[in-house]
C-alpha positions in Angstrom: 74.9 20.5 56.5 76.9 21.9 53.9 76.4 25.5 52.8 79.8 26.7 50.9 80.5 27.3 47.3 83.3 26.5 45.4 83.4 28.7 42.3 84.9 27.7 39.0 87.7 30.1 39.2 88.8 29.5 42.8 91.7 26.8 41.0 92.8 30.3 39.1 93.4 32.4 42.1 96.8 33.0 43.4 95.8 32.4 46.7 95.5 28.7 45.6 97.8 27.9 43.0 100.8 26.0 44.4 99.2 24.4 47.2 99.7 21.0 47.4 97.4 18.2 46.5 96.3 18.3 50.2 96.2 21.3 51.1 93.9 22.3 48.4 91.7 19.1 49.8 91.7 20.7 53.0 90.9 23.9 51.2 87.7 22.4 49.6 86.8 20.5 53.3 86.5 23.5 55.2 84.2 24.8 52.4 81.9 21.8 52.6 82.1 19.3 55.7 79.5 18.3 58.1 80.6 21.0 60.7 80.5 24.4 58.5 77.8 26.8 58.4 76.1 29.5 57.0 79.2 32.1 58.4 82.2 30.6 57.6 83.0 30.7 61.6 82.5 27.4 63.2 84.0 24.9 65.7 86.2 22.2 63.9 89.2 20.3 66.3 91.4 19.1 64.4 91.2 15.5 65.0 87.5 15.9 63.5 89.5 17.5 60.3 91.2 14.5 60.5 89.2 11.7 60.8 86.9 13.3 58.0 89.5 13.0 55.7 91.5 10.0 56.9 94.6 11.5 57.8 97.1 12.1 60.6 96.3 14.7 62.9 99.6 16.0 62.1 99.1 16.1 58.5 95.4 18.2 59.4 97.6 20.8 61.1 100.1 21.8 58.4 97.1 21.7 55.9 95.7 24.3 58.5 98.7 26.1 58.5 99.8 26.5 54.7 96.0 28.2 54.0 96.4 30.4 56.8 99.7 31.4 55.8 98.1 32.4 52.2 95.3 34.3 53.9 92.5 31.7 53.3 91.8 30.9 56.9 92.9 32.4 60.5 92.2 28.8 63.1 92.4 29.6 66.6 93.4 26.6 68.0 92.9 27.2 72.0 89.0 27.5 71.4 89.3 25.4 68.5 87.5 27.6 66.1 88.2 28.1 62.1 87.5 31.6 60.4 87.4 31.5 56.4 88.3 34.9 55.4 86.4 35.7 52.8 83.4 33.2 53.0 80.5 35.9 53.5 82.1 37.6 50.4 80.9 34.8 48.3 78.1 33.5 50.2 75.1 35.4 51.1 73.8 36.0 54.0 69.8 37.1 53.8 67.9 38.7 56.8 65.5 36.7 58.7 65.6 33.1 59.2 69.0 33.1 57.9 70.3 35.5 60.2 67.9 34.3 63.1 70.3 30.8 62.5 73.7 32.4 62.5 72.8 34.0 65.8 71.8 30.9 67.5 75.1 29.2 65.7 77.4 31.5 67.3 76.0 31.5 70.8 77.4 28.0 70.8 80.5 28.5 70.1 83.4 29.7 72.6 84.8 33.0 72.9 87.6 33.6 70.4 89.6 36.0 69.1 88.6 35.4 65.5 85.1 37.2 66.4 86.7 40.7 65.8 87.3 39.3 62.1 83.6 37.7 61.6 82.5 41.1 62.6 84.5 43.3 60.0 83.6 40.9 57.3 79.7 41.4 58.4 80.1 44.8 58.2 81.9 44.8 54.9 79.7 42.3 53.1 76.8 42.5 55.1 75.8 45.9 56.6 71.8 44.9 55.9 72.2 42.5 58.9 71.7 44.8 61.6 71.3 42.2 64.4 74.1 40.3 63.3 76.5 43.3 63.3 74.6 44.6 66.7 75.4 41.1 68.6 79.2 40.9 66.9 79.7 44.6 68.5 79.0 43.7 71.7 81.0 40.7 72.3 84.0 42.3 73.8 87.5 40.3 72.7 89.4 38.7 75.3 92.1 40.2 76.2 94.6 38.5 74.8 93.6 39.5 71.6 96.1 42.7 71.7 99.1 40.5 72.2 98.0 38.0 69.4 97.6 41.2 66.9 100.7 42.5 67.8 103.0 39.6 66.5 100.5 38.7 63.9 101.5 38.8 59.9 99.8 40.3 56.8 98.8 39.1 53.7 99.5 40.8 50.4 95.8 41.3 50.6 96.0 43.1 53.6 94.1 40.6 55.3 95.4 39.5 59.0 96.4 35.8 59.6 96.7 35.3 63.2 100.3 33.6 63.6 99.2 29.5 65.4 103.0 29.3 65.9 102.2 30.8 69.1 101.9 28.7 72.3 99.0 29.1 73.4 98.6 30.6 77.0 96.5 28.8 79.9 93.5 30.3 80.1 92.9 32.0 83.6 89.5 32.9 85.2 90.0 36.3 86.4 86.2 37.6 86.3 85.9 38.1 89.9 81.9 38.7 89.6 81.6 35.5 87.6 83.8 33.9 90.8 81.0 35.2 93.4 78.1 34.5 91.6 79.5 31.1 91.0 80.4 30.6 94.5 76.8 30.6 95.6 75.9 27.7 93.8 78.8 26.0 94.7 78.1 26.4 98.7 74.5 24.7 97.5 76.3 21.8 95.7 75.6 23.0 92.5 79.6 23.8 91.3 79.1 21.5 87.6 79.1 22.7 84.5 80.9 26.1 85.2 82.2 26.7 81.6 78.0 26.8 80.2 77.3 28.3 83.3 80.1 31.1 82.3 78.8 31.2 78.4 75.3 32.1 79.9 76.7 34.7 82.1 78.5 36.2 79.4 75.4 36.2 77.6 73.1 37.7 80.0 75.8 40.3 81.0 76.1 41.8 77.3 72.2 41.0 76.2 70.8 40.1 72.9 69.5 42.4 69.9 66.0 41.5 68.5 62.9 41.5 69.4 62.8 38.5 71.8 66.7 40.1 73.1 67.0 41.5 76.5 69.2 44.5 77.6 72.3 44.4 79.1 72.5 43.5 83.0 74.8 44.3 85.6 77.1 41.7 87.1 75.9 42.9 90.7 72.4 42.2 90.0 72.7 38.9 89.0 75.2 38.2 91.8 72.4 39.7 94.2 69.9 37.3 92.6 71.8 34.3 93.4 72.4 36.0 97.0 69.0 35.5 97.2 68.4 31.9 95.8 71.2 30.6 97.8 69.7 31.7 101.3 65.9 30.9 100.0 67.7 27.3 99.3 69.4 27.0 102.8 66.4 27.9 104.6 64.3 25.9 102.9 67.2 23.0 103.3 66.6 22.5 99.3 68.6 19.3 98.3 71.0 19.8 95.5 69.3 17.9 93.4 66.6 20.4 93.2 68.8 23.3 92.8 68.9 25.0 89.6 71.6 24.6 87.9 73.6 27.9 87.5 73.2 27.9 83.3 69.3 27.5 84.1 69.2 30.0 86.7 70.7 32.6 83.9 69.2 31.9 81.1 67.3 31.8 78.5 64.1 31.6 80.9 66.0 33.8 82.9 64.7 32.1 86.2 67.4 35.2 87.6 64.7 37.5 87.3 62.5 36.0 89.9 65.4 36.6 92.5 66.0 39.8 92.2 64.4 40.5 95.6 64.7 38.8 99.0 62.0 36.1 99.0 60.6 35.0 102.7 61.2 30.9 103.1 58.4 29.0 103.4 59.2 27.6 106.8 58.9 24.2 105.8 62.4 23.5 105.5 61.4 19.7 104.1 64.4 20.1 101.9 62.0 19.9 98.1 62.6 21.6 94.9 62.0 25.8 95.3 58.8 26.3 93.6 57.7 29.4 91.1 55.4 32.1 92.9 52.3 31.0 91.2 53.3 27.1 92.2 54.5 28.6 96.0 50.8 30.1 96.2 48.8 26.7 95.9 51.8 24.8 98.1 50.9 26.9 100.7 47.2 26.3 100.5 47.7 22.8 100.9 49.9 23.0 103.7 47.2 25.1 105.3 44.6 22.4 104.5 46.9 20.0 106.6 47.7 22.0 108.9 45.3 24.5 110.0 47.1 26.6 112.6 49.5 27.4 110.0 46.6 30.0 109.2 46.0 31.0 112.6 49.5 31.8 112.8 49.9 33.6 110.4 46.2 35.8 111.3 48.3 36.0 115.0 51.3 37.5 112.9 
């Protein structure tokens, strides 16, 4: 859905006279297309860009470039992420359900370096949004966001453009906690979908603002929480199939919380899903119905 507006005297600003026939289509795109929203921060590869308008991929990129270079737009093209400067200037952003969808827009996105100038256009335009300037402060930028600053240029505004002249570098996955946390699903056969499960670690790890948020967590509890699962799992002989996947096992039910503590295997070991508490409870009564010196055992014990 489309949420930008194009004022009458956009065509009058220097920003935007002298841009070329396309560019100032590709100027009035990223105000309006299918894949914008109510931030002006939002997920748009360029072959999208360019199969919207029926172009070259090619001719998408310099139409990227040549708004950037005027200030218009920073595009991070590693995470594939477009920023327009000055969108929350002219679009307003209420509290509430408005702000409740921006949240849940930029949880799924990827991390980028362009967060740090969503966040000071929020605060500039937008101080009243206390839970959108709350979340935006606690997503820490990658760090190679100092490198990208350093060779970056300036407008005569004053605004920064990021320079997309700049290879960009291979991401590496150094987050060693991440790496063991991950590497006890992996021993279960669960090792898919690593980049959502790594989204929904970073999430868990910095918490949410709100009234249905959570606080922060520490990367050693939820690595001691899948300690915990994976040795339940191995006793139990749980088939992979039935293991959680690592995104479910963080969150947003936050199945991690259940795990926090060393749970005694059933004994079964008939290799079936792991059950919930209050499911384990009536499992075990109807084992003990089939099998009633599992009760005397345990009286013996």
């Amino acid at each position: 859905m489309a949420y930008g507006e194009v004022q009458g005297k956009t065509w009058r600003s220097p920003s935007i006279r002298g841009l070329s026939d396309s560019e100032k289509l590709a100027w009035s795109y990223l105000l309006s297309n299918q894949h914008s929203n109510m931030i002006g921060y939002y997920l748009l590869p360029l072959p999208y860009m360019a199969d919207d308008l029926e172009w070259p991929v090619e001719r998408a990129k310099t139409s990227i470039a040549a708004l950037e270079r005027r200030g218009l737009i920073a595009y991070d093209h590693a995470a594939q992420v477009v920023f327009v400067c000055k969108y929350l200037k002219y679009n307003r952003l209420s509290s509430g359900a408005r702000e409740k969808g921006a949240l849940s827009r930029l949880d799924d996105l990827p991390e980028s370096p362009l967060l740090v100038r969503l966040s000071a256009a929020v605060n500039e335009w937008h101080p009243q949004l206390a839970d959108l300037r709350s979340y935006l402060s606690n997503c820490n930028p990658p760090e190679p966001l100092l490198g990208v600053l350093a060779v970056s240029l300036r407008t005569p505004s004053g605004d920064i453009v990021i320079d997309t002249d700049i290879e960009p570098v291979e991401e590496v996955d150094t987050d060693s906690d991440f790496d063991k946390f991950w590497q006890h699903f992996k021993s279960l056969g669960r090792n898919d979908a690593k980049v959502k499960a790594r989204k929904a670690w970073d999430t868990t790890l910095k918490g949410r603002p709100g009234a249905s948020g959570h606080k922060p967590v520490e990367p050693s509890v939820l690595i001691e929480a899948a300690n915990h699962y994976r040795m339940y799992c191995e006793a139990e002989k749980t088939e992979p199939k039935f293991v959680k996947q690592p995104a479910t096992f963080l969150g947003p039910d936050r199945h991690w919380e259940d795990w926090k503590e060393k749970r005694k295997p059933s004994g079964n070991g008939r290799g079936s899903s792991v059950l919930a508490p209050e499911y384990q409870k009536i499992q075990d009564r109807l084992d003990m119905a089939h099998d009633p010196s599992i009760y005397d055992r345990g009286r013996r014990g």
